[in-house]
N, C-alpha and C positions, 0 to 999 in steps of 0.2 A: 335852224336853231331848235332845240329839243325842250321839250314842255317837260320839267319837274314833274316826276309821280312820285304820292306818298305811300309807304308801305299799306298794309290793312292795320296794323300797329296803333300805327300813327294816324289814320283814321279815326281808330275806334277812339281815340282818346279825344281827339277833336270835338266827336260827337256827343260827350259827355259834360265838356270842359264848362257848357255855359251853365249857369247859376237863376234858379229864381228865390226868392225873397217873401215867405207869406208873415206879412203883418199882424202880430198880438198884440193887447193891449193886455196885462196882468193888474188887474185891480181891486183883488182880494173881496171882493164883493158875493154877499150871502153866503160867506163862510162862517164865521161867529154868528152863536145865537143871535136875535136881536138884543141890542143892549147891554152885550156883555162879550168876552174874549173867548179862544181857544189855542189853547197851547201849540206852539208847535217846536219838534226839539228832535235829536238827532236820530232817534230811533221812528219818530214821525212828522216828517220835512214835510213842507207844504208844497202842493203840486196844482197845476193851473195852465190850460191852453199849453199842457208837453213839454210845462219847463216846471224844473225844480228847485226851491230853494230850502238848504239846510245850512242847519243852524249849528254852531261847535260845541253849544252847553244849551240848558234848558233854561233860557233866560231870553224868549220868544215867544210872540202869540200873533194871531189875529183878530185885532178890534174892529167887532161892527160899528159902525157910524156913530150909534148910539151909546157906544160903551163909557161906561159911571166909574170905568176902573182908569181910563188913563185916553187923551187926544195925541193927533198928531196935530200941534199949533199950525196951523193955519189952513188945512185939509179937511174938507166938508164931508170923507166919506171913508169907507172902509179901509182897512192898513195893515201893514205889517210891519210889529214893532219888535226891536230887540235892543238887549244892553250893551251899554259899553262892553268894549271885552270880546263881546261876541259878534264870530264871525258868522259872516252869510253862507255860501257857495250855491251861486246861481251854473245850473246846466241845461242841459235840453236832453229832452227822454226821448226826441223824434229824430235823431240825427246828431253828424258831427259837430254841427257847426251852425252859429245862430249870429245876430248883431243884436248889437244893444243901442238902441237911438237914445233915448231922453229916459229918465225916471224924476218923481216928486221925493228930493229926500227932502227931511227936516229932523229939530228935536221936538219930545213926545214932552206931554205935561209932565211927568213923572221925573221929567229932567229939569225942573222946579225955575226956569227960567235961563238955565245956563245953554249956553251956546254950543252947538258941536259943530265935529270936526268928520268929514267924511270922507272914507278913504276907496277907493275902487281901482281892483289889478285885475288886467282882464288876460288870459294864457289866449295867444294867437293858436289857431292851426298849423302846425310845422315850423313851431320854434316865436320866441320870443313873448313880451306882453308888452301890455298899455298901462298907463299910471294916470290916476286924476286925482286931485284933493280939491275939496271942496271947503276950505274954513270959515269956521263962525255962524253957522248958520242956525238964525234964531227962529225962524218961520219955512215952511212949506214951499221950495226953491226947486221951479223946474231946472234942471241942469241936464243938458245936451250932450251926447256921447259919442254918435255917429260912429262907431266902432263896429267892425265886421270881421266876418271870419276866425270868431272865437270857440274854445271850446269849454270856457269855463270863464266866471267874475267871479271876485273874491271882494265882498261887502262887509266896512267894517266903518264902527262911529267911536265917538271918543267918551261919546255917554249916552243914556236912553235918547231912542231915534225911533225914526220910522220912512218907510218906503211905500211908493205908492205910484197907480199909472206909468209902470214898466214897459214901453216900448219896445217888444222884441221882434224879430223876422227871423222865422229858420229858413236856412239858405241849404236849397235844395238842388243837387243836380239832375241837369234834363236832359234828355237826347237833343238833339239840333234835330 
């Protein structure tokens, strides 16, 4: 009986194929003054641990902990808030492809008690996406994503919001 051999082809692809995973945490932290916000809008997207997120209008910031202009209800620390309307685009500046485990969404004081609505579409690598809605959410709600091998999420609320402790892992390929 004759033992299968693989091309060098099909080798080399082999040796590529496996994936690692390094874990971030994005949590907008000593970016805004203390006590106060900084803009962030499409010609200056905010960038953190290799990944980026931009904004579709200029109706974005990041509040320090302490900022007197607007909370994320139920979130003790720094954020990234934007309006209704506007969207996000989260990517990765280190590679193809990243996952997204968990994020803290919620709505911001600014959204005067009203409830939002959050929507996230995430583009796979090589075709297709993920959908998740999040409704009603009045307070600071861990929600869990575990999604992998993306190359882009599309972030969007139904009114002032905010995002916070973004879970990401860029997935890396490594020789065997």
């Amino acid at each position: 009986m004759s033992t299968p051999r693989l091309g060098l082809a099909a080798i080399a692809v082999l040796a590529f194929c496996a994936a690692t995973a390094s874990a971030q945490v994005v949590g907008f932290e000593n970016f805004a003054p203390p006590g106060s916000l900084t803009n962030i809008n499409p010609t200056m997207p905010y960038v953190e641990a290799g990944y980026q997120f931009l904004p579709s209008n200029n109706q974005s910031a990041v509040f320090d902990v302490a900022s007197t202009n607007a909370t994320m209800i139920g979130n003790p620390s720094s954020w990234f808030g934007f309006a209704g309307g506007n969207t996000i685009s989260l990517t990765s500046l280190n590679g193809p492809t990243f996952n997204l485990n968990s994020l803290l969404a919620g709505p911001s004081s600014i959204a005067a008690g009203v409830p939002v609505t959050f929507s996230f579409v995430g583009n796979v690598f090589g075709g297709g996406t993920l959908t998740a809605t999040f409704p009603n959410l009045t307070t600071a709600t861990l929600e869990n994503l575990h999604w992998t091998n993306l190359t882009s999420v599309t972030i969007a609320s139904t009114s002032d919001s905010g995002i916070d402790n973004v879970s990401l892992a860029q997935v890396r390929s490594r020789p065997r």
